[in-house]
C-alpha positions as CSV (number, residue, x, y, z in Angstrom):
1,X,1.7,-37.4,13.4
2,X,3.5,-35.4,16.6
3,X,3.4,-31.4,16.2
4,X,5.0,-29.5,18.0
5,X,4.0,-25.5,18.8
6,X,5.9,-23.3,20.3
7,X,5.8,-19.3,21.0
8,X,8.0,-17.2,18.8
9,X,8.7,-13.6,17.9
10,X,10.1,-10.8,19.2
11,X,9.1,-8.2,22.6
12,X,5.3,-6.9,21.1
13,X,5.3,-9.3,18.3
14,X,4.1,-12.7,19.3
15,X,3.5,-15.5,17.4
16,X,3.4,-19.2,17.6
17,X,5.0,-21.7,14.7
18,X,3.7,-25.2,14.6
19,X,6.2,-27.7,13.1
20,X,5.7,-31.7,11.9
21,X,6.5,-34.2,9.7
22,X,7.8,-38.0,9.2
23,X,10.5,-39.0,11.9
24,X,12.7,-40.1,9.3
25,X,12.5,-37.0,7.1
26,X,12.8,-33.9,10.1
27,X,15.9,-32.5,10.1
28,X,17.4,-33.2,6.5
29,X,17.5,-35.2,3.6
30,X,16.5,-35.0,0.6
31,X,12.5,-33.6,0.9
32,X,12.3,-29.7,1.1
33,X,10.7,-28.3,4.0
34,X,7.3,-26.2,3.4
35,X,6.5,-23.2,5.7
36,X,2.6,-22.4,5.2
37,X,1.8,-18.7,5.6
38,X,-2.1,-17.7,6.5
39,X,-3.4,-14.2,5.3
40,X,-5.1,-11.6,6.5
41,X,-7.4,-12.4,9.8
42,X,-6.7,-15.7,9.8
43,X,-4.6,-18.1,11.3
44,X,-2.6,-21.6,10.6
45,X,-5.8,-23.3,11.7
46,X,-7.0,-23.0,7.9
47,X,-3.8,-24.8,6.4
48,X,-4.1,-27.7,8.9
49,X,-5.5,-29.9,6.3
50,X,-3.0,-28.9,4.1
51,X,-0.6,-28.6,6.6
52,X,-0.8,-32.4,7.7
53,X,-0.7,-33.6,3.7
54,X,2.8,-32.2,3.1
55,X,3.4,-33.3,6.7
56,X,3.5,-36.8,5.8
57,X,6.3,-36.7,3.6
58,X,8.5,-33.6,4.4
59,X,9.2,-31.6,7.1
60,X,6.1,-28.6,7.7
61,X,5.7,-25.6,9.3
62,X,3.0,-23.3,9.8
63,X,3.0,-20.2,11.6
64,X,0.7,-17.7,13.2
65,X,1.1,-14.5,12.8
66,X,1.4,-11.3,15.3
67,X,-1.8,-9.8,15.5
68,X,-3.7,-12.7,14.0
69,X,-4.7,-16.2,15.8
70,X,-5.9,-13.9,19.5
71,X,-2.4,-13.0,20.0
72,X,-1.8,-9.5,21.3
73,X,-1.9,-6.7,18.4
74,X,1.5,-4.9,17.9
75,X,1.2,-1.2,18.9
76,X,2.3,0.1,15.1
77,X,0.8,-1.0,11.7
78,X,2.9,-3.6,10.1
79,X,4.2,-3.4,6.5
80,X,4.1,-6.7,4.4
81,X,7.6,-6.4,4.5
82,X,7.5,-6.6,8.7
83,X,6.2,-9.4,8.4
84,X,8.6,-11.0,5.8
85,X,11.6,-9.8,8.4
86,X,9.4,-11.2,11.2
87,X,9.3,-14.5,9.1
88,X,13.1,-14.0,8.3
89,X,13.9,-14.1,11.9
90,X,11.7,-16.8,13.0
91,X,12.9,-18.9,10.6
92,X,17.0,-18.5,11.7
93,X,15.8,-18.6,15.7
94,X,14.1,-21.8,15.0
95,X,16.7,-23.4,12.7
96,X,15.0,-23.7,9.1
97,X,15.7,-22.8,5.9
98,X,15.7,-23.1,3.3
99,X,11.6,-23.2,2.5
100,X,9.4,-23.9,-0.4
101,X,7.2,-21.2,0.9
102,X,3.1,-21.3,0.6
103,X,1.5,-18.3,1.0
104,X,-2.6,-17.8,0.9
105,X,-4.1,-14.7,-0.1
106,X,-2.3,-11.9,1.9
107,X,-0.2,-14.9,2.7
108,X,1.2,-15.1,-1.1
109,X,2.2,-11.2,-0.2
110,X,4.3,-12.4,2.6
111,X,5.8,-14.9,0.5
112,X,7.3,-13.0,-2.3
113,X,8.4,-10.3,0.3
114,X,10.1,-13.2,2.5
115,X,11.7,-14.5,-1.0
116,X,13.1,-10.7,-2.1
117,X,14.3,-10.1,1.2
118,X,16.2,-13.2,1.8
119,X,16.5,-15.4,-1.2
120,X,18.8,-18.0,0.5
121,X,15.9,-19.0,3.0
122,X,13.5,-19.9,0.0
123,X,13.9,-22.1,-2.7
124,X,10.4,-21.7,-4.4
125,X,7.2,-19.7,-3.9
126,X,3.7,-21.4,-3.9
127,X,0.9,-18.4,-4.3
128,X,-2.5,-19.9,-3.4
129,X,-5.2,-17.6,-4.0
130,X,-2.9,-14.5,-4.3
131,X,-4.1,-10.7,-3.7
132,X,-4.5,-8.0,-4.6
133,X,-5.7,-7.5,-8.4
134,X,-4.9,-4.0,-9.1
135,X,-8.0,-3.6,-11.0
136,X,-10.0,-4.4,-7.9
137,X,-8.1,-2.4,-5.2
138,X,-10.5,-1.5,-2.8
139,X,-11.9,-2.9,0.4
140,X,-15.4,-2.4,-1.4
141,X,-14.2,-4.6,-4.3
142,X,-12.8,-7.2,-1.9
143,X,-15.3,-7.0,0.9
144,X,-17.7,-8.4,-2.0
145,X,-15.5,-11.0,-3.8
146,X,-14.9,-12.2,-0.4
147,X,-18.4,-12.6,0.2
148,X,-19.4,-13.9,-2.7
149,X,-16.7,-16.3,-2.1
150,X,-18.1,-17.0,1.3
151,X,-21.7,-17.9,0.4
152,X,-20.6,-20.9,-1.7
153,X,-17.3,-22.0,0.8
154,X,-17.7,-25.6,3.1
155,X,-19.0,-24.8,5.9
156,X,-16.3,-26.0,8.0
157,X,-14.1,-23.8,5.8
158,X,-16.3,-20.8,7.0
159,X,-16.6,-21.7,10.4
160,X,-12.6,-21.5,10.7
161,X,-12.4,-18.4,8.8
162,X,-15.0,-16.4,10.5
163,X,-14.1,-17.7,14.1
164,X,-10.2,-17.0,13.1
165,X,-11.5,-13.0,12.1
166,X,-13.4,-13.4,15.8
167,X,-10.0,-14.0,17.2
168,X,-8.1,-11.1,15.4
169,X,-10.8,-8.4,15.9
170,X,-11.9,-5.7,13.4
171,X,-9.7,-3.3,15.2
172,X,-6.2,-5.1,13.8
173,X,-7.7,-6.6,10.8
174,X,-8.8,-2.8,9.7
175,X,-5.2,-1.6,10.8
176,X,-3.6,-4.1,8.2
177,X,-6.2,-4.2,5.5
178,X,-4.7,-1.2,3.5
179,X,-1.0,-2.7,3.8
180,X,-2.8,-5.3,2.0
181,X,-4.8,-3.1,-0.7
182,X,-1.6,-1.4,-1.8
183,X,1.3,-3.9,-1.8
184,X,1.9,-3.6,-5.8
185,X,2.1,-7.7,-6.1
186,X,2.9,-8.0,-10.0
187,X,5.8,-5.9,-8.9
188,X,7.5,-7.5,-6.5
189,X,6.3,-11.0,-7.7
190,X,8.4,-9.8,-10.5
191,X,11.6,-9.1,-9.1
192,X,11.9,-12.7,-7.5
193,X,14.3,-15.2,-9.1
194,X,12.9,-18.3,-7.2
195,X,10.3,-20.2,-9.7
196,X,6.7,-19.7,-8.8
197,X,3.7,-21.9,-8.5
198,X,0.2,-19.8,-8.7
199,X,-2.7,-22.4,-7.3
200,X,-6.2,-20.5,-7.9
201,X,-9.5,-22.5,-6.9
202,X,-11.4,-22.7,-10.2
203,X,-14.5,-20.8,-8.9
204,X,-12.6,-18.2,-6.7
205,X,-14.1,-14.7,-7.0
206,X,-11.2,-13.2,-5.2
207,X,-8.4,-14.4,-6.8
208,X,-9.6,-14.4,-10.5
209,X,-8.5,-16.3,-13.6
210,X,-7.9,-13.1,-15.7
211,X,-5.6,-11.5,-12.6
212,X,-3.7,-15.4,-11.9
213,X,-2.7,-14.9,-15.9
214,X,-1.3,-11.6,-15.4
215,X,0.1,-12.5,-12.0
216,X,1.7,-15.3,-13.7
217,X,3.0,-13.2,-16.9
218,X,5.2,-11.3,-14.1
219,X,7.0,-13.8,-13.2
220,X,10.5,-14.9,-14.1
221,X,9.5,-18.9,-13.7
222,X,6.0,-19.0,-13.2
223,X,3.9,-22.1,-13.5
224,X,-0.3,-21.4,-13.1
225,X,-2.6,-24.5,-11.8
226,X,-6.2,-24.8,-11.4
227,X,-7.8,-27.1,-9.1
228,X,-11.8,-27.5,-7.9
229,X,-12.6,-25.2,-5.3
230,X,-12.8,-21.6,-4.3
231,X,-11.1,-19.3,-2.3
232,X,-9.6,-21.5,0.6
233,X,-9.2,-24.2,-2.2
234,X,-6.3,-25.7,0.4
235,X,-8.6,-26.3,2.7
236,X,-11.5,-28.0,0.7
237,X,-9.3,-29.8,-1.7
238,X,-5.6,-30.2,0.3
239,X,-4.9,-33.7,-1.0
240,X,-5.5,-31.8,-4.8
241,X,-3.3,-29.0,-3.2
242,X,-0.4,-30.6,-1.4
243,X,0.0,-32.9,-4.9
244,X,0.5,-29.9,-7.3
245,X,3.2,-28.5,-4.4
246,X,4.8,-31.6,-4.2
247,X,5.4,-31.9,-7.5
248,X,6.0,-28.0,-8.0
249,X,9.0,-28.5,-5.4
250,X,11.1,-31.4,-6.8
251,X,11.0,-29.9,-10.5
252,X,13.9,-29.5,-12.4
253,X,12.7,-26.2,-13.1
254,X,9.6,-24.3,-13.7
255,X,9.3,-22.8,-17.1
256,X,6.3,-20.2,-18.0
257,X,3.1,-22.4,-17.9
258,X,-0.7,-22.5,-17.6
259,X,-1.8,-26.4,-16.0
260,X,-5.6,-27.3,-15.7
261,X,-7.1,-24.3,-16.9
């Protein structure tokens, strides 16, 4: 399978969106097309797994975002909703649309801003992981789930993640943390009209069942799955993953539903 990266963004917002899929299936017919969204210090390089299994049956694209992935920090602080725009625009630059969109953790944030702001791009909205619960809105709170989380992840998992933080710095991950912290997520997750798949790992500390419930009770057309794993389930368990979107994304519709839990 051919991928094919290329730089994107705008002048002091650099990013690069990797793109792949069958030949017979790029560029129409009947498969939707995924865009994978990383979170917070990370970069695509933890969705490749899941990346390549949606890959070999529909059109994928993964992006990195400004800031993240060694690319050069934008001067300002940017909003979730930046980033949505940012998305927005790569997206009608590069010629795709519409998206079943999969966020992970502050990726799932990005995701249901990209959907708000322009609902024609996306279709549905996949929430893997999602952030933050309201009752554990601190960096204190999520510096521990996170390690918690981190002590029990693959190691391969943790040698992306921490290498991908490496790459991004304290200095911009520290800048964007708070955007993080106080985007009101059961909010805006609730003013979305797509349908909504919520994918937690069974033993993730950091996205927790109780907040995945409420998270899910917000939504217009939500749908809640559970699958083996932790907090970068995607990466440890993509086949798992990629199956649930898959058949999430050709559903006539998604009524209000809890699945393996």
């Amino acid at each position: 399978m051919n991928t094919l990266a290329q730089d994107v963004g705008l002048p002091g917002m650099p990013g690069r969106l990797y793109s792949s899929g069958p030949v017979d299936a790029v560029g129409g017919g009947a498969a939707p097309t995924y865009l994978l969204l990383h979170g917070i210090g990370v970069s695509h390089r933890y969705l490749k797994r899941l990346h390549q299994q949606l890959a070999s049956t529909a059109p994928t694209h993964s992006l990195d975002l400004p800031g993240f992935a060694a690319k050069p920090a934008p001067r300002n602080r940017l909003s979730v909703a930046d980033y949505a725009a940012f998305i927005g625009g790569v997206l009608d630059r590069a010629g795709v649309g519409p998206v079943v969109v999969v966020g992970h953790s502050m990726g799932a944030q990005f995701a249901v801003e990209l959907a708000l702001q322009r609902p024609e791009l996306v279709t549905r909205i996949v929430l893997i992981g999602p952030v933050v619960d309201p009752e554990r809105r601190t960096a204190v709170h999520q510096a521990l789930a996170l390690g918690r989380d981190m002590l029990k992840e693959p190691p391969l998992a943790n040698a992306v993640v921490f290498t991908d933080y490496l790459r991004c710095g304290p200095r911009w991950y520290l800048k964007e943390l708070p955007v993080m912290l106080e985007y009101p997520m059961e909010e805006r997750t609730g003013l979305v009209d797509a349908p909504v798949l919520i994918v937690r790992g069974s033993r993730d500390p950091v996205g927790s069942a109780g907040w995945c419930r409420r998270l899910l009770l917000s939504t217009r057309r939500g749908q809640l799955t559970q699958i083996k794993g932790r907090h970068v389930v995607q990466h440890a368990s993509a086949p798992e993953v990629a199956a649930a979107i898959r058949s999430f994304a050709v559903e006539n519709d998604a009524p209000l539903a809890e699945r393996g839990l």
